[in-house]
N, C-alpha and C positions, 0 to 999 in steps of 0.2 A: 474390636475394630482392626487390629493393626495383623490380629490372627485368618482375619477375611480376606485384610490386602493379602498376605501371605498364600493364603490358600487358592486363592485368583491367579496370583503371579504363580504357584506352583502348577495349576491345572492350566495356565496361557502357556507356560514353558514345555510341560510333556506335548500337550497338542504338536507347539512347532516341530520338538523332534519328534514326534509320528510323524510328518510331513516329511522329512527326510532319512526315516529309519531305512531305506532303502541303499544307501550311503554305504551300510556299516560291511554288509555283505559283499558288496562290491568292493570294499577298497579291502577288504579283505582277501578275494579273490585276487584281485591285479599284487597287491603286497606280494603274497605267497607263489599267487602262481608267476609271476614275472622271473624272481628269485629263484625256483626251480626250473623252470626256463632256464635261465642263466648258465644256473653249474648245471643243466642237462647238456645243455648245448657243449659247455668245457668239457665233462664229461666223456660223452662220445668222439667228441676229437682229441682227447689224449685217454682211450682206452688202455693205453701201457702201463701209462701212471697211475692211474687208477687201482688198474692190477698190483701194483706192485705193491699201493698202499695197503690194498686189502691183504695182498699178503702178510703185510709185516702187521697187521690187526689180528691177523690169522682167522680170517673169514673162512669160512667150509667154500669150493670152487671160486676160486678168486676172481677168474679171468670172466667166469658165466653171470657170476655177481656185477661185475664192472658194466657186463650192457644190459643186463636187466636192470640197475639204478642209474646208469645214466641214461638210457631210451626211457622209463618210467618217469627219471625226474622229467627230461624232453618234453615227452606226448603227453604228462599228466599235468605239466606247468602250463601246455598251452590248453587244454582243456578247461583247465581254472581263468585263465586269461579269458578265454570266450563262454565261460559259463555254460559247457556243455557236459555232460554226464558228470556234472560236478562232486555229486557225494561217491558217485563209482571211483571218480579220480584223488580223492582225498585217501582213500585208503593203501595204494604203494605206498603213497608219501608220508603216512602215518606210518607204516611197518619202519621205511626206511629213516623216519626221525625216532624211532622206538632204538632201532641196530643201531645210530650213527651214537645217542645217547649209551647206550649200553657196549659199544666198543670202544670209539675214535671218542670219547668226550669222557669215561668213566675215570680216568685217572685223575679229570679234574674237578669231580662232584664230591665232594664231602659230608657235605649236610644238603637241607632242603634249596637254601640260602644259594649255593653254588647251582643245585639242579637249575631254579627258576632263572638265573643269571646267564644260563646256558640258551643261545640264539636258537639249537634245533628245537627247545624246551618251547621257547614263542611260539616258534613256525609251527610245533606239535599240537598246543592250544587252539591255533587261530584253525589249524586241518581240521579237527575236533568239533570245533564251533558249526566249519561249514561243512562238516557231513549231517554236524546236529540240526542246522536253522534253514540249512540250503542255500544255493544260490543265492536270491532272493528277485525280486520282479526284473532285474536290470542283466538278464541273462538270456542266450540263447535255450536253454531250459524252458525258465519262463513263458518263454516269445511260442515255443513250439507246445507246451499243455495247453495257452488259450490257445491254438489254431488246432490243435486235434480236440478241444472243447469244441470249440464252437463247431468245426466239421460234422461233428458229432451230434450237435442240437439242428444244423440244417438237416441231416442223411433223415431224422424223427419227425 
């Protein structure tokens, strides 16, 4: 008896969240891409500083790295923000959470414990997920495969 209520309330519970798995992608999207947004925008307006830090990282072309990641963070942050070319756009921002880990954060990784604790390590995960799972329905993506579907089932 008490294994049926259970099993009811488990199969009533996934239902609801099927009803809003839509959710996960999107706050996904707005999290990440907001955020690179952000230090994009800083970024490109303090191109010096930038520079300078990559210098003392000792990045290969300092000054060429400084507007390639901050126009990447920029235009790939808003990308994610409106759900458009979204798995295209995950991937700068996975290289450059890969370099920021692997330069500017590596001194402070010790074990696993320190990597996972590490913010670009999230933001790395969450990229990851949405090059994996996509967008999801609540994107310009989305919006634009049903209307070249359906364009496509009229033109037949």
């Amino acid at each position: 008896m008490l294994s049926e209520s259970l099993a009811r309330y488990r199969a009533f519970s996934i239902q609801q969240l099927e009803r809003v798995s839509f959710l996960a992608p999107l706050l996904g999207r707005l999290a990440v891409g907001l955020l690179f947004l952000s230090t994009g925008w800083g970024k490109v307006h303090s191109l010096d500083k930038v520079t300078a830090f990559f210098v003392k990282l000792q990045i290969p072309a300092p000054a060429l790295n400084a507007v390639v990641v901050g126009y990447s963070e920029l235009i790939c942050g808003a990308l994610l923000v409106i759900g458009l070319c979204t798995r295209l756009a995950t991937l700068p921002l996975i290289v450059s959470m890969i370099v920021a880990i692997g330069t500017a954060k590596l001194s402070d990784i010790h074990g696993l414990f320190d990597l996972v604790a590490a913010d670009e390590f999230t933001y790395l995960c969450v990229l990851v997920m949405l090059l994996i799972i996509g967008p999801g329905r609540l994107s310009l993506d989305a919006i634009l495969v049903r209307r070249l579907l359906a364009s496509s089932r009229n033109e037949t």
